[in-house]
C-alpha positions, 0 to 999 in steps of 0.5 A: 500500500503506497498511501496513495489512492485511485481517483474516487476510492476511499481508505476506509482505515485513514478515514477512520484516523482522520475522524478519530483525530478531528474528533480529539482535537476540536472536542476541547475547542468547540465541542458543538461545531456546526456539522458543515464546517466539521464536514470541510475540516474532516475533508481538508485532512483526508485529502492532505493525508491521502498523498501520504497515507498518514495524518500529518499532526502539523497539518490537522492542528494548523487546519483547526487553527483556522476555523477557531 
């Protein structure tokens, strides 16, 4: 497995990662964050971890960051 994925497809596994670690990051910032505005956040981290196959932590805390 390269991290790399097919145009379309989804890695159920980083998905599951990249869920969990949103989830522990605004849970203390802002627990009742407006679904669309999860949504955007959890899809910026997928695509970003998509290239490598792994959450970069840099990446997922200067994504919260922004919408704080």
């Amino acid at each position: 497995m390269t991290g790399r994925r097919t145009n379309g497809s989804i890695n159920d596994a980083l998905l599951q990662d990249v869920l969990t670690r949103v989830d522990e990051a605004i849970n203390g910032l802002k627990p009742n964050m407006a679904i669309e505005v999860k949504a955007r956040l959890i899809s910026l981290v997928y695509l970003t971890a998509s290239e490598s196959g792994r959450v970069d932590p840099e990446v997922l805390n200067k994504a919260v960051q922004l919408i704080s």
